[in-house]
N, C-alpha and C positions, 0 to 999 in steps of 0.2 A: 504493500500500500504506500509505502512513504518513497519507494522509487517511483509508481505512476503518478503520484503528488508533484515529485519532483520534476517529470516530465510535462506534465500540465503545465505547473505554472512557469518549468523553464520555455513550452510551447505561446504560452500568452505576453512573455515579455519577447521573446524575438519576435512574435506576429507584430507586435504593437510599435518597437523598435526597426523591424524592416519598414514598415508601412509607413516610418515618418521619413525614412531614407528614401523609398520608391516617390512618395509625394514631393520630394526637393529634388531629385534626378529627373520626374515626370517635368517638372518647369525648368531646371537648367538645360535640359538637351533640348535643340531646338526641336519645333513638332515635326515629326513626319510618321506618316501609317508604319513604315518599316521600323522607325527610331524606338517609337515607343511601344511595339509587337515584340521585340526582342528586349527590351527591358522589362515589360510584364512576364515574359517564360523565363529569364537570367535569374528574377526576383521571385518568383515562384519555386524553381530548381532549388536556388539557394536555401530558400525557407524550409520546405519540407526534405531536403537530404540528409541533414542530420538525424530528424526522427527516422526516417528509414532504415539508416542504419544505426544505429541506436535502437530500434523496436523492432524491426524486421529484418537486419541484415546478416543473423546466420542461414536467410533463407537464398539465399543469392550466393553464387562465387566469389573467394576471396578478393580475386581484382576488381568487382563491383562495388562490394563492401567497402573494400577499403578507400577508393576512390569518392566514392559519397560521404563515407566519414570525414575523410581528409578535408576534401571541399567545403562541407554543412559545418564543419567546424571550425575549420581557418575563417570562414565567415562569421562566426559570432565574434570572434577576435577582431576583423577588419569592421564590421560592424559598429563597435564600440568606440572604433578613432572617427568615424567617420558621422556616425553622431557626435561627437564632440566639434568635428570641425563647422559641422552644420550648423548646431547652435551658437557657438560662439559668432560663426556669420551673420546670424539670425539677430544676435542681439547688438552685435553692431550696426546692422542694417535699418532695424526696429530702431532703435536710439540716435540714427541719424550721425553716428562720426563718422561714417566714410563711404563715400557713393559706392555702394557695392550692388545693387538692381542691376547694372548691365554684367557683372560678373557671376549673378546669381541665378537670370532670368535667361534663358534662349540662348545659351551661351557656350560654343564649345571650346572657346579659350579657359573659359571657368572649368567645363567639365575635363578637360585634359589636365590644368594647372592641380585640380584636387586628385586625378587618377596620378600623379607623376607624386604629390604629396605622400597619398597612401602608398604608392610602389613601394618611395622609398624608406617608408618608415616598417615595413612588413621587411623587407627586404634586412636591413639591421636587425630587426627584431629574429628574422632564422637563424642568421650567422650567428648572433648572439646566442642564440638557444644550444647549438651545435659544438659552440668552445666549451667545453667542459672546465670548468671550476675545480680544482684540487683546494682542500682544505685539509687542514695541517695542525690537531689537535695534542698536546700534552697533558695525558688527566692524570694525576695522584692520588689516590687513596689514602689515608688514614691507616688503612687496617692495614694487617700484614697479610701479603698475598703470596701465594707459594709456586713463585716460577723464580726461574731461572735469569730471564730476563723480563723487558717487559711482553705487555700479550699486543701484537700490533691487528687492531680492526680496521676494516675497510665499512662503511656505512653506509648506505642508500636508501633511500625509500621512492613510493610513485614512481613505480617503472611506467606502468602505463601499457604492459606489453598489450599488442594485439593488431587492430588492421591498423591505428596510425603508426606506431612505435613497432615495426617488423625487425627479422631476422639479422639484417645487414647491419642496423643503429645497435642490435643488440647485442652483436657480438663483436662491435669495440668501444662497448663498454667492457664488455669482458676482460678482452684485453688491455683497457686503465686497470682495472682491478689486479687483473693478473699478475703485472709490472711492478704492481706494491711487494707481493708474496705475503701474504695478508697470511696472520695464522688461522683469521675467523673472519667469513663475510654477515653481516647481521640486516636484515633488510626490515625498512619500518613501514609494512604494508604496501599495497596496490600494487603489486608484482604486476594483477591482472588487470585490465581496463575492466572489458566490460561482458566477454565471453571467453570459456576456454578453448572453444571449440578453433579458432584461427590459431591457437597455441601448439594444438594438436595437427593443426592438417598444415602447419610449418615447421615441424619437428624442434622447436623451442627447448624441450628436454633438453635432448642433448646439446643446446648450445650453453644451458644451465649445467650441465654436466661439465663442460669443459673449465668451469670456476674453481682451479686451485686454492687450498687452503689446510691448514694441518688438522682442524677441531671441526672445519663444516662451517655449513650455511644455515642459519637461523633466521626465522621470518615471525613476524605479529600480524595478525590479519588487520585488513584496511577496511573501510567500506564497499573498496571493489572486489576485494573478494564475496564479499554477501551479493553485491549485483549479480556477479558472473557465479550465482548459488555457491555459498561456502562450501557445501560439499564436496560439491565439482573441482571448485579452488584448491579442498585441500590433495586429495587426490591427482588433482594434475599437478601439484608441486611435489608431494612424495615421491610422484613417478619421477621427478625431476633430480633428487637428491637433495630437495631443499626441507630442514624439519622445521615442522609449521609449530608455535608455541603460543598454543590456543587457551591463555590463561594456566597457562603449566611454565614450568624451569628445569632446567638443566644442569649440572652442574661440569663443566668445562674443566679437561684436567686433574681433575679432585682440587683448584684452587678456587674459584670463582663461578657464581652460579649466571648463567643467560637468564632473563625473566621476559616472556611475550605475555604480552595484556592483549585481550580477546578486544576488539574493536567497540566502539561506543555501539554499533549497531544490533547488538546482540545486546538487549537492556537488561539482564540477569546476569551478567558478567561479573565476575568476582572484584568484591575491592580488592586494591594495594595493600590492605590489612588483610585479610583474608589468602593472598597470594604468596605473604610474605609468611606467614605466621607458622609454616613451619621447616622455615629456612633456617640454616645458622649463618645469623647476621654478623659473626664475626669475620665473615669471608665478605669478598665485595659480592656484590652484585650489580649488577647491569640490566636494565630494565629498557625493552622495545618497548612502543605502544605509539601505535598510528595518529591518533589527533591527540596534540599537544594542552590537556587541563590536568587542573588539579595537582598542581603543582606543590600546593603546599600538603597535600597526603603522600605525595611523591618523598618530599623530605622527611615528612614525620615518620617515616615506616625505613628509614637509614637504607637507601636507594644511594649509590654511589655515581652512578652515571645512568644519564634518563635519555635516550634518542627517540625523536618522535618527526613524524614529516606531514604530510597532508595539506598543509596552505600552500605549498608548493613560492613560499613568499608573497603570496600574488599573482604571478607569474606574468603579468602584465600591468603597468600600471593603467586605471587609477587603482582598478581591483588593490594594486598592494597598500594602500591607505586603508580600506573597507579590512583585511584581514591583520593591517597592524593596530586595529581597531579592538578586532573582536578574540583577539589571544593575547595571554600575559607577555609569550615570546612568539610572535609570527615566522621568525628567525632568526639563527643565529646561536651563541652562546651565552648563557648564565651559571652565577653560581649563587645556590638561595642555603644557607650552613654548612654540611656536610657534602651537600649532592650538585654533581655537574650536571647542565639541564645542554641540550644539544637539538635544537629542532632545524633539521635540513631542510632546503627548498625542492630537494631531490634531485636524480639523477635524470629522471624522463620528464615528463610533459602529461598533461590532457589537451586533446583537440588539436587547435593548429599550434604549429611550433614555432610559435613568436616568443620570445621572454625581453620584453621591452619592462624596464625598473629591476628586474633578477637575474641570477643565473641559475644552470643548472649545474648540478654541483656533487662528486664524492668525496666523501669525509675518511682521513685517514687517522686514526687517534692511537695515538700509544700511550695504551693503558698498565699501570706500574704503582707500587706502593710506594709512599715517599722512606718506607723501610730499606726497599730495596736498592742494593750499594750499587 
């Protein structure tokens, strides 16, 4: 229910949003039968391709699928600047500071000078998306930890895999990952977009098999894994070799325990008191969990290192205002007593791969007791 909730009203803000865009293109391109015949089907196309594949595209070929996704959803992102440019026009044009009517009306100097604006602001925005971000953490412990050296994590979350995020993007990330020699990769949710079934019919397994590491790969479910049925999720990441830590721990080495918090979307999920309470807290522990709350039950329960991802920063502005808004940390690094708090922007993306105000980003942390010589 709270996914077709979610689909509705994300359906009636892009209706409502397309339609103030179509109405400002219908009067800047000058008229003609042809002109405005192909911007009613361009505007239509765009509208309903993301629901398609989004609601109906495990029924189509993957190059179908993945083509309408890519498109329907690079457009909410192109969408979003282009109402902005609109109304800023709007409200200068309304307010009389700058003769803008012959720029805005009938005008295909106007319509070019905005399609060259947009090019090139999308255009920065992929390349941006593409440079991967290495982040470079040193976290200490208190307690005494029983290795030899320290334990080196590699950390990602919101992979996003599926028809945007395919086989090629994902296996060099692999190989960032690889290149660290990570002893442990920890990922903090949405591995999966939003079916497993494109996972499966690209043989993704095994490109998740090829992740070196000495202790394995540890995951916390996201909310896309409950999209794409938790079930299904965890099952196609088992086949994967990835262990899914679905409100359970692990204890890593006999030093230090991994801890996955089950996803907010599962509303009977165990507290951080309940998760903890029969660990021995004199070892560190480290604690995944996909949306970044509750920070202060985070510390009160002697959590030594917290990674969490899902705002993905924003991943565009202005969204990253709206989400430095609505989390204590939208990204980045804290430290609230005892415990390191670490929310990544992630390694993938949702929808179109613009990251204008963020990047995307794997977190490298060397994790070590301040015991140790």
């Amino acid at each position: 229910m709270r996914f077709i909730f979610m689909i509705i009203t994300m359906l009636v803000v892009v209706s409502g949003a397309s339609f103030y865009v179509f109405y400002r293109f219908w009067y800047l391109i000058p008229p003609s039968t042809i002109s405005r015949a192909i911007l009613i089907c361009v505007t239509v196309f765009l509208v309903v391709s993301p629901f398609i594949s989004l609601g109906l595209g495990t029924r189509f070929p993957f190059p179908v699928t993945s083509f309408l996704y890519q498109v329907g959803t690079s457009w909410l992102i192109i969408m979003i600047y282009i109402v902005i440019i609109f109304v800023m026009l709007d409200l200068v044009r309304i307010t009389g500071l700058l003769p803008l009517k012959q720029f805005m009306f009938n005008s295909w100097t106007g319509f070019c000078t905005l399609s060259l604006i947009v090019l090139v602001l999308m255009t920065y925005g992929n390349v941006n998306y593409h440079n991967k971000k290495r982040v470079e953490l040193t976290i200490k412990t208190d307690k005494n930890i029983k290795l030899e050296k320290s334990l080196k994590i590699v950390a990602i979350s919101d992979l996003h895999l599926g028809y945007g995020n395919k086989t090629k993007e994902f296996q060099k990330w692999v190989k960032l990952i690889n290149q660290e020699e990570p002893d442990i990769v920890l990922i903090a949710g949405d591995a999966i977009d939003n079916s497993v079934k494109p996972l499966y019919d690209r043989n993704f397994t095994d490109i998740f098999k090829d992740i070196k590491t000495k202790y394995g790969i540890y995951l916390a479910p996201g909310n896309h894994e409950y999209i794409s049925n938790i079930d299904e999720s965890i099952d196609f990441l088992t086949k994967a070799d990835v262990v899914v830590l679905k409100d359970t721990a692990v204890l890593v080495d006999n030093s230090c325990y991994i801890l996955g918090r089950d996803d907010r979307s599962n509303q009977t999920r165990k507290t951080i008191a309940e998760l903890t309470d029969t660990l021995d807290k004199s070892r560190p522990i480290i604690l995944i969990d996909h949306q970044p709350y509750h920070f202060d039950e985070v510390e009160e329960n002697n959590i030594d290192l917290y990674i969490a991802g899902h705002s993905h920063d924003g991943q565009t502005f202005p969204i990253t205002l709206i989400t430095n808004a609505l989390y204590e940390v939208s990204y980045g690094y804290k430290k609230k007593g005892n415990t390191h708090f670490y929310v990544t922007s992630g390694i993938g993306i949702w929808g179109g791969k613009f990251r204008i105000g963020s990047r995307s980003e794997y977190v490298v942390i060397n994790f070590s007791s301040s015991h140790l010589q």
